[in-house]
C-alpha positions, 0 to 999 in steps of 0.5 A: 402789707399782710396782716400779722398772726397771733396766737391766743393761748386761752387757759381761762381766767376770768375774761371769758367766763359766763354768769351762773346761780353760783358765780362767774365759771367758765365755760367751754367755747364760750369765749370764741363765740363771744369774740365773733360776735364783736366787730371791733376784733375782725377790723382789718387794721387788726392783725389774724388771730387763732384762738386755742382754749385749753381743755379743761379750762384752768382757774389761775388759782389752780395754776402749778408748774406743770402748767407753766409747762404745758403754756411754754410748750404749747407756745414752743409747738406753734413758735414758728407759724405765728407773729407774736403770743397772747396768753389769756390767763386770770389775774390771781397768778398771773404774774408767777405765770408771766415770771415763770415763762420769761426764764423759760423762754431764753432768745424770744424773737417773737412778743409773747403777752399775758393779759386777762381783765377783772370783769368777764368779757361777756360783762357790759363794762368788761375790761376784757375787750381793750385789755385783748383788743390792745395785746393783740393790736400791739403784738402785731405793730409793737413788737416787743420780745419778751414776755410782758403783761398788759393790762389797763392800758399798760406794758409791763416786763413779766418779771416785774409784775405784781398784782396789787389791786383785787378789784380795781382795774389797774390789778398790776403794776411794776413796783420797780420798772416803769412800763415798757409801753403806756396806751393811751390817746398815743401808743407811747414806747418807754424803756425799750432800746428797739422794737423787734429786737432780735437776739444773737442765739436760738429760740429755746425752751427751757423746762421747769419741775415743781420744786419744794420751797419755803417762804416766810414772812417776818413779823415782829416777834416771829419764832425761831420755831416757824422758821426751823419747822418750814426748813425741816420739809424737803425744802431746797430753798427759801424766800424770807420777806423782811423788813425794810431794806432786808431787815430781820430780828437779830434772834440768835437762834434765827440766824443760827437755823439760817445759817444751818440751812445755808450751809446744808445747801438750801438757797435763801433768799432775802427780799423787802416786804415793801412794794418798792425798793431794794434790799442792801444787807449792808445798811443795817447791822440786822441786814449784815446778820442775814449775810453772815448767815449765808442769806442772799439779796434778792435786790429789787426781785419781786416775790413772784419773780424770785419764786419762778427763777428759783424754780427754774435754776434748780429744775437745771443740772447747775451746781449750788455755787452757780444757782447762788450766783445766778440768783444775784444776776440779772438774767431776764431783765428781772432785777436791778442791783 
């Protein structure tokens, strides 16, 4: 059988830097050669791989729209003569990244998996060899097309990440979905109809510009004035984090500037600050208020899902009515009402 190909999109990241008097930085060319120098990569039950390192090299802190661009776009050029897609990204936005790209990407037929590690590759106990060694071995044998995450030995949808460990190696999980895929002694394939699925239409890549939105966070006792004086920017959305199943203070003049906005045309939208779990406005009387106000339930969506599909909705030509009710659907895979 002929060995599949993949592509490496390294756009930095912690998993190829080097050690100098002032810290991990990374360093141009520096991780191809590390990967030559490891036999484990070339075995031939190990599929091809092509690496392209971004230049300059980006730290995800760094990372903006236009780079969830540059990345879909850079994917888009080389669609048709690979097997599957590894992007090396580090793990501080990775998950936005990960979002971003799965509402870009509309009938993927191809796996794309975004994986990075904790400790540089370089490292004697990196994570960063299993972390790249098991995306590419599952790219190739276990495709799943969609954009995922892989790391410490897990699959998870893109759009259900969350980084939620700083310097552990399990950094991701998925609060709301279990993992498309577990490797362990067995490579075990949960939640997923079928491998290599195809879908009905064509490839396409969709474009997203950066777009001016707000997000708050609730906190006993948070001023009307926070939220008045995030809504006075050029905001055209806002994501408020609230207590619980989608709770808020049932301030007077908190749920009248909410509905002001709401009326002037910005989309906000309600997700719980808690790690798991939905929001239902209709549970509480605080949650009713918000729906009153013209606040939207952003169900079990992660902050970091809701972020890059609002980006994505109001980077297209769609009417306010339609970014509404798209907002509430489940387009990719990212919320379950």
């Amino acid at each position: 059988m002929e060995r599949k190909h993949i592509y490496i999109a390294y756009t930095g990241g912690t998993i190829g830097m080097q050690k100098s008097d002032h810290g991990y930085i990374p360093v141009a060319g520096f991780m191809q050669k590390q990967l030559e120098s490891m036999p484990e990569f070339h075995r031939p039950e190990m599929p091809e791989f092509t690496i392209h390192e971004y230049a300059p090299l980006i730290d995800s802190s760094d990372m903006t729209p236009a780079d969830w661009q540059r990345i879909a776009d850079d994917i888009k050029d080389n669609y048709d003569k690979y097997d599957g897609f590894v992007i090396l990204h580090g793990t501080d936005t990775m998950a936005y990244t990960a979002s971003a790209l799965s509402f870009m990407f509309e009938n993927l037929d191809k796996p794309v998996i975004v994986t990075g590690s904790q400790i540089p590759l370089v490292e004697l106990r990196s994570d960063g060899q299993s972390n790249l060694l098991n995306a590419l071995h599952i790219a190739a044998n276990y495709p799943i097309n969609e954009v995922t995450v892989f790391f410490n030995n897990q699959l998870i949808r893109g759009n259900r990440s969350t980084k939620a460990h700083a310097d552990g190696f399990g950094a991701f999980i998925s609060p709301n979905l279990p993992p498309l895929l577990e490797a362990g002694i067995n490579i075990t394939v949960n939640n997923v109809t079928e491998l290599n699925k195809k879908p009905e239409g064509e490839f396409k890549v969709h474009n997203i510009t950066p777009q001016p939105i707000g997000v708050i966070t609730m906190y006993p006792g948070i001023s009307p004035e926070v939220i008045r004086n995030t809504l006075r920017q050029p905001v055209n959305a806002m994501i408020l984090l609230t207590f619980g199943v989608g709770n808020a203070p049932q301030n007077k003049e908190l749920l009248e500037q909410l509905k002001e906005a709401s009326d002037r045309g910005v989309i906000v939208m309600n997700l719980t600050q808690c790690l798991s779990g939905k929001v239902n406005m209709g549970g509480y009387a605080t949650g009713c208020a918000l729906a009153d106000a013209g606040v939207l339930s952003g169900y079990d969506m992660t902050p970091e899902a809701a972020l890059a599909k609002l980006h994505f909705l109001l980077s297209q030509d769609l009417s306010l009515e339609t970014m509404r009710t798209l907002m509430q659907q489940d387009l990719r895979g990212e919320l379950t009402h």
